[in-house]
N, C-alpha and C positions, 0 to 999 in steps of 0.2 A: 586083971582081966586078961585070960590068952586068948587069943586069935587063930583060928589055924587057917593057913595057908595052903589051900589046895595043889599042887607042883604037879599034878596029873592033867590039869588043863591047860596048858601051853604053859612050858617053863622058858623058852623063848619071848619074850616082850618084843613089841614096835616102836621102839625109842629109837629116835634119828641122832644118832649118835653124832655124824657128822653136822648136824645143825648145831648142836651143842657145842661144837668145839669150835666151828667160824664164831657164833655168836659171842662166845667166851673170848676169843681172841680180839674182835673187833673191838669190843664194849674194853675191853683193856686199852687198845690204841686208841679209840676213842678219847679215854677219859686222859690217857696221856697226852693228846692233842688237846684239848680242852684245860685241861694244865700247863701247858708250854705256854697256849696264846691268853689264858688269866696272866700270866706270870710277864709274858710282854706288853700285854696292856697296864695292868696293874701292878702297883709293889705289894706282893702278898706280904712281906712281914710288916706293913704297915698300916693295911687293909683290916678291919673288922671283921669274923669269922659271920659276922650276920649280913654281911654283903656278900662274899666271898661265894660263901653257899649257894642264896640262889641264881647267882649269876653262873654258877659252876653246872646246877640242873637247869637253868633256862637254856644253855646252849649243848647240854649231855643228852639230854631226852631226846631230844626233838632228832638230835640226830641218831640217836638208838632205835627211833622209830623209823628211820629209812632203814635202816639195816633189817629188822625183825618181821616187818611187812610183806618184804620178798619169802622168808625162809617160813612165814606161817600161811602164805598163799599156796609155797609149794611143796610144805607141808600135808595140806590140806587137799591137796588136789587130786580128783579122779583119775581112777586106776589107767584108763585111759589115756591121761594126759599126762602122767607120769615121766615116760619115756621121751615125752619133749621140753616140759622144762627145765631151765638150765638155772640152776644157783649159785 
């Protein structure tokens, strides 16, 4: 099945590029933080991969969610208000 691809209707896209590359960077330190403090609370090579886990996304998420919150509010935000906020 081909698909064609129109390129005469804006070959330019609105992909926030810059959001892409904090969020990517963050959710990396993130999980590397998230790693350090399992590894000083707990002995990973001793630990169960079935604890490990979700104790790994009980404290990943939650703080991926403060990250992602700001960058889809201001993502989303009127044209207007653009020019004031800061990410």
């Amino acid at each position: 099945m081909a698909t064609n691809i129109d390129s005469s209707s804006g070959s330019s896209s609105n992909i926030p590029v810059g959001s892409i590359l904090f969020y990517t960077a963050s959710l990396a330190l993130i999980s590397l933080l998230v790693l350090l403090l399992l590894r000083y609370f707990l002995p990973l090579r001793q630990t169960p991969g079935y604890l490990i886990v979700p104790v790994f996304l009980a404290i990943a998420l939650p703080a991926n969610l403060i990250v992602l919150v700001p960058i889809d509010l201001a993502s989303n935000a009127p044209e207007d208000l653009q020019s004031t906020v800061v990410v």
